[in-house]
N, C-alpha and C positions, 0 to 999 in steps of 0.2 A: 310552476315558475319556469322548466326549464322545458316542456312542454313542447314550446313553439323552435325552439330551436334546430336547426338544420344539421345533419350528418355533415361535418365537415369534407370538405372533395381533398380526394387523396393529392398530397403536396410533390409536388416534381423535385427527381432527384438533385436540383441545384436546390432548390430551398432548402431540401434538408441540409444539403453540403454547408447550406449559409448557416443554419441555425446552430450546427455541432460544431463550425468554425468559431462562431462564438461564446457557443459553452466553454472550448478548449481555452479561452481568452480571459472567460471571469467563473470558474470554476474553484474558488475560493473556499476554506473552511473545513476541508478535509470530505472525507466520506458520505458523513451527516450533510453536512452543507451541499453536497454535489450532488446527491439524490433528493434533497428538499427543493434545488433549482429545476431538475427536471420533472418533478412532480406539477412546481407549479406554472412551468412552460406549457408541459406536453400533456398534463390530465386537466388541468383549469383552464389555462387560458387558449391552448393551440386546438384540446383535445383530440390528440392523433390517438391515443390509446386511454381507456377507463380507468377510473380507479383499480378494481378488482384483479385486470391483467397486467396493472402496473405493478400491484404488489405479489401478486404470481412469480411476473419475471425476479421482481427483488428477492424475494423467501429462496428463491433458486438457485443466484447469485451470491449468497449467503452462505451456501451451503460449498459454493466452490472452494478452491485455492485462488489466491489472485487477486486484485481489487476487485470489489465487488462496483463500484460507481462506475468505471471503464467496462467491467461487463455487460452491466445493466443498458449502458450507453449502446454498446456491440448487441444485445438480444433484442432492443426496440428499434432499434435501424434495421439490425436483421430479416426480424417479424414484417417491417413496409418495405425494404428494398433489395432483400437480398442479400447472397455473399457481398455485393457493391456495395450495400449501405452499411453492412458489419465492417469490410475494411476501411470504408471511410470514417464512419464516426470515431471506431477506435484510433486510428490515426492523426485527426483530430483533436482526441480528445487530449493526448499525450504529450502533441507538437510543438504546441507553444512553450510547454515547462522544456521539454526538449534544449530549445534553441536559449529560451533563456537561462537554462541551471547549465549550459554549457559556454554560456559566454560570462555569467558572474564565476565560475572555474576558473577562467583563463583571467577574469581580471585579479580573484583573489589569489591565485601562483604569483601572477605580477608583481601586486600592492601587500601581500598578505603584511609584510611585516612593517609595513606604515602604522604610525601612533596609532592616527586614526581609525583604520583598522582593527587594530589589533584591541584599541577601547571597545568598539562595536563590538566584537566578538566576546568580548570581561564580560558584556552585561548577560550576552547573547545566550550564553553559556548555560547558566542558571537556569534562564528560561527553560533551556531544552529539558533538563531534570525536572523540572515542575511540571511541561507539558507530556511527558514520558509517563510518570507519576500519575497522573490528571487519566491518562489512555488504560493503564492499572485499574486505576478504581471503577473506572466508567463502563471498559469491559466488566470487570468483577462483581459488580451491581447486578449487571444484567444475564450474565452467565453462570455466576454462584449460587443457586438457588436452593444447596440442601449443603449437609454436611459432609456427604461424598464428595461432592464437585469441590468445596474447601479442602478436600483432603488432596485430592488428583492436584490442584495447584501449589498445595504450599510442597508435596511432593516434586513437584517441578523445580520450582525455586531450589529449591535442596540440593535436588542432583545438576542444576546447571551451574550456580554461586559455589557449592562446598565441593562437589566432584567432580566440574568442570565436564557434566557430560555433554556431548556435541547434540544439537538444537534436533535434528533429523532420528537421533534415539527417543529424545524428549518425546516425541510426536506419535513415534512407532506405540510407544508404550502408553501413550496415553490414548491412542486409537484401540489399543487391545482392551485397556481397562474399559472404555467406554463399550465397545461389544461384549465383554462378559458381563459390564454392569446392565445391558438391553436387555439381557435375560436374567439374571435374577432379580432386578430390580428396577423393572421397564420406567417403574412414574418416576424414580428418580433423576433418569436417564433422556427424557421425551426433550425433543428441542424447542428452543424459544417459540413465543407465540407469534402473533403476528407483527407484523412494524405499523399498527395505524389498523384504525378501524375501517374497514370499505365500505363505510355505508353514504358517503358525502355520494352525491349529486351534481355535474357540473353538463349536462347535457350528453346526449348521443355522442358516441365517440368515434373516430375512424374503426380502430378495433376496440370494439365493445365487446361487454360480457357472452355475448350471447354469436360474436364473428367468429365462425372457424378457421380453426388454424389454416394459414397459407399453404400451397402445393408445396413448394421451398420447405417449410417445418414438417414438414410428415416424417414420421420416425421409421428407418429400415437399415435392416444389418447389412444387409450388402451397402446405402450409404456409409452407414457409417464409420464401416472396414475402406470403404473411397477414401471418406475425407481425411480420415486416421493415416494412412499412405498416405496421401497430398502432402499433409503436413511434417509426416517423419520424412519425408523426400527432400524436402523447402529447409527442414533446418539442417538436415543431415549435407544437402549443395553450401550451404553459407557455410559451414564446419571444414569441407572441404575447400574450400575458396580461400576460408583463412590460413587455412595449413597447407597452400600449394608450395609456399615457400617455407623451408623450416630454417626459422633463424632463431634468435632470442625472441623480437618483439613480438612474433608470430605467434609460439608457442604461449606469450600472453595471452593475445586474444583465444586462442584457443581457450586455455582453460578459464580466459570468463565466458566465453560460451558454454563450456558445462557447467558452471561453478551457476553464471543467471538461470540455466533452466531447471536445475536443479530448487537454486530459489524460488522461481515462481513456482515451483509445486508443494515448497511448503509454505506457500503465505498462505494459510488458514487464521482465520483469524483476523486478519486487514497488515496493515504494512507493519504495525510495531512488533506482530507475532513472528516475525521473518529478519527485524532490524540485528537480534543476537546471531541467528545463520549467518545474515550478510559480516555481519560486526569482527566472529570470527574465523569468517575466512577471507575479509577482505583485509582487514587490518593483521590479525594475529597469525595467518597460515599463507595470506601471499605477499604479504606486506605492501599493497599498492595503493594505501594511505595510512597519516598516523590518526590513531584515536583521537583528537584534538579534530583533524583534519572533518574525521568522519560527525564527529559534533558540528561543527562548525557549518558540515554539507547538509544535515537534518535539520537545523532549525534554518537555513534557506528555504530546503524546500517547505519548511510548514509556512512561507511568507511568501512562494510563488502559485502561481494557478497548477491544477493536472491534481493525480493519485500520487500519495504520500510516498507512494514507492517508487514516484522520480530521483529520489535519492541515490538509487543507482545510475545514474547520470553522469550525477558527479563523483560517483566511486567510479566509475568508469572511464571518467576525463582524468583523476587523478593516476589512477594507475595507468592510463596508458601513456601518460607525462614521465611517472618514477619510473617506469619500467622501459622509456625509450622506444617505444613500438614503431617509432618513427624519427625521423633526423629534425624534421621540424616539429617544435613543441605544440602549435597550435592542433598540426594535423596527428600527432601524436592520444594529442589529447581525445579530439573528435571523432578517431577511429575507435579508443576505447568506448566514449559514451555511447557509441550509436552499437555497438557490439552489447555493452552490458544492458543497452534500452530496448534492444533486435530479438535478447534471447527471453527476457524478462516478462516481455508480452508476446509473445509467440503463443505460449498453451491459453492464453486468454481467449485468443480467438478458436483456438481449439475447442473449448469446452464446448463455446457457445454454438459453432456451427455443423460439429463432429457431434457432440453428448448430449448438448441441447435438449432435445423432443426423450432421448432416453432418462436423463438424471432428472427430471420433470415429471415423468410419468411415476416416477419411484418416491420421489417427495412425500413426505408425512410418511414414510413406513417405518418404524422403528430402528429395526436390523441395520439400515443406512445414517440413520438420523444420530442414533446413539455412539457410535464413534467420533461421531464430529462434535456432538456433546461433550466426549470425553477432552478432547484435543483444546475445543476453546477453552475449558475450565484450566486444563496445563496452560495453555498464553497466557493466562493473567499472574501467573507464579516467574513466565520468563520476563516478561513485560516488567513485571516489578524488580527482578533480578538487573534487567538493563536498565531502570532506573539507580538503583543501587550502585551501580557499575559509573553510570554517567556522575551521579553525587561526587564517587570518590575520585574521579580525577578532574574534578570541579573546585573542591574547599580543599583538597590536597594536591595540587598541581604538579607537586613533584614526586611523589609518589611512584612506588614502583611493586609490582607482584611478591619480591620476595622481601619491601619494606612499605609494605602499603601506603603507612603514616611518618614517612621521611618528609622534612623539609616544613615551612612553615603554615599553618592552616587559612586560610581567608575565609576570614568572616561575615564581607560584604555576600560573596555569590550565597551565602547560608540564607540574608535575609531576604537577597532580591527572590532567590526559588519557593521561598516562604510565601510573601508577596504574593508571587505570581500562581503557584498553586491556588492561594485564596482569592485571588481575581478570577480563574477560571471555576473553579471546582462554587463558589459560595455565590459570585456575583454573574457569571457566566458571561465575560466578556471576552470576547473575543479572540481567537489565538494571534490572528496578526496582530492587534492591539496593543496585547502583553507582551510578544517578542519587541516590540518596537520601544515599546518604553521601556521597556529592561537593557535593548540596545542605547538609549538615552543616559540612562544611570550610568554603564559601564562607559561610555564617551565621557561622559563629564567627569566621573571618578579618576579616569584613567589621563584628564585634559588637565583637575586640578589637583588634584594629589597623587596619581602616579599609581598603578597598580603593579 
């Protein structure tokens, strides 16, 4: 059937520009959704790359720190066009959530504390614990597979909920367990299988199974000691650029410039593995939003386009608003988001253009594989700890650390998260669907009886 069909001609670098402009535009649904669109663009219908090397670059991607959907985007531009087509698509892919998680910013500092508003957010609330919950399970299905990796998670949860230990220990120690468990106990330690079986057929493809790698992908240490320099040069100028002056709002941006690259080294896992690092030390160690705030900023972004870890955006626009980085608020705002969005995908493009052809070649060996093993099974133990976290200052509003359960309970956000967990997890409808009617409930609750 697919026989007659012709090797597609390699597409010019403005087409591509066009095509990744509009992934960045309807890139919808999270992770899952943003690799199921360019599956069925770029292997079914465009055919710029096979089945086989599509899910190569993905297993790859998988294994990094960092979204893996803006990777994957960065390795298959990379692979047709180069460093040019790595930083365009990724830049792309980002831009649009970009511009718009930083203008509903400046509108919700504006408006925040309008009825209306503030109904939206009653409902909005809820949702976020459900869809937290929902990220929980869904990882823990697929990563739980024996009674170790249940042990390495609910270990987690323990020491991040009861001992309040900091997210970057979590990680250390769940990477050791995972290398000592590669060697005493390699099968239970081996990483997930594939994502999709490679056996579909949809015709000859630009890079097919059988295209060797481009001149550009060839793997060498003296590259990769280049690119590795290129890149500690590039962030190490913007660090100095922000600290030419040292004032107050400076010394902000600085420390979100280490505080985001730090982050992007430990999103293993996808964005909600990295939400508790982010959670506290944007809200509990620099104060440059309140918990509410940072609610409020994640279930936006699960309703805008881009990686779920746009949400640094808007932790970004906010602290650089509380923290004054600037006399004008807007530009205040703007200089944090683009600072916490600058630092946050920087090693993204690292991995793919510096590590690429090395962490590729090493794929499926244990020794490597089994640490990351170890580390996702601890994300589903914090995952569920920041779900826990978001419940309680959801049906306990007023709540506080050293009175947890002060003030009155609400019992509507109980049933809508109820709800909306069983809308996702049972009937699998959609996440913007369920934020949005759950933003309906809390509008009208809040329009006719007052929350």
């Amino acid at each position: 059937m697919t026989e007659n069909l012709q090797r597609p001609a390699q597409p010019s670098l403005w087409q591509a520009f066009a095509y990744w402009l509009k992934l960045g535009f309807i890139s919808f649904g999270g992770p899952a959704g943003q690799i199921s669109m360019m599956h069925q663009e770029l292997v079914e219908k465009r055919r710029w790359i096979s089945e086989h090397r599509f899910l190569h670059a993905l297993n790859y991607c998988m294994l990094l720190p960092g979204p893996e959907a803006i990777q994957l985007a960065i390795y298959i531009s990379w692979l047709m066009h180069g460093i040019r087509g790595a930083i365009m698509a990724g830049v792309l892919f980002f831009l649009p959530a970009f511009v718009l998680l930083s203008a509903l910013a400046a509108v919700y500092l504006a408006f925040g504390d309008v009825p209306l508003v503030q109904g939206i957010f009653y409902g909005i609330k809820p949702a976020v614990v459900a869809v937290v919950l929902f990220a929980a399970w869904r990882i823990g299905a697929r990563a739980l597979k024996n009674e170790l990796l249940y042990g390495i998670a609910a270990l987690a949860f323990v020491g991040i909920f009861f001992f309040k230990i900091d997210f970057p220990w979590i990680v250390l120690a769940a990477g050791l367990l995972g290398a000592l468990g590669g060697k005493l106990a390699p099968a239970k330690f081996k990483g997930g299988g594939g994502h999709g079986a490679a056996g579909k057929e949809f015709g000859p493809a630009l890079i097919d199974d059988d295209t060797p790698p481009p001149v550009h992908a060839a793997f060498g240490w003296a590259k990769l000691a280049l690119m590795s320099l290129v890149f500690v040069a590039i962030w190490a100028a913007v660090m100095l650029a922000l600290g030419w002056q040292q004032t107050g709002g400076q010394q902000t941006l600085i420390d979100m410039g280490d505080f985001f690259t730090k982050a992007a080294f430990l999103t293993i896992g996808g964005a909600y593995a990295v939400l508790p690092y982010v959670y506290q030390g944007a809200v509990e160690h620099f104060g440059w939003l309140t918990g509410a705030q940072m609610m409020d900023g994640l279930a936006l972004g699960e309703t805008t386009p881009g990686p779920l870890i746009m949400v640094v955006t808007w932790v970004g626009y906010m602290g650089g608003v509380a923290k004054q980085v600037s006399a004008d608020p807007i530009a205040a705002g703007l200089a944090g988001a683009a600072v916490a969005t600058f630092f946050t995908f920087l090693p993204s493009f690292w991995f793919i253009l510096a590590g690429g052809p090395l962490v590729e070649s090493t794929r499926g060996e244990i020794r490597f594989t089994a640490p990351l093993t170890g580390i996702t099974a601890a994300v589903v133990g914090v995952i569920l700890n920041l779900a826990v976290f978001f419940a309680w200052h959801t049906f306990w509003p007023q709540g506080r650390m050293d009175a947890p359960f002060t003030g009155p309970f609400e019992w509507l956000p109980v049933v809508v998260a109820i709800a909306a967990f069983i809308a996702l997890w049972k009937y699998k409808i959609d996440i913007m669907k369920v934020i949005g009617a759950c933003a309906l409930i809390g509008l009208a609750y809040t329009l006719t009886l007052g929350a």
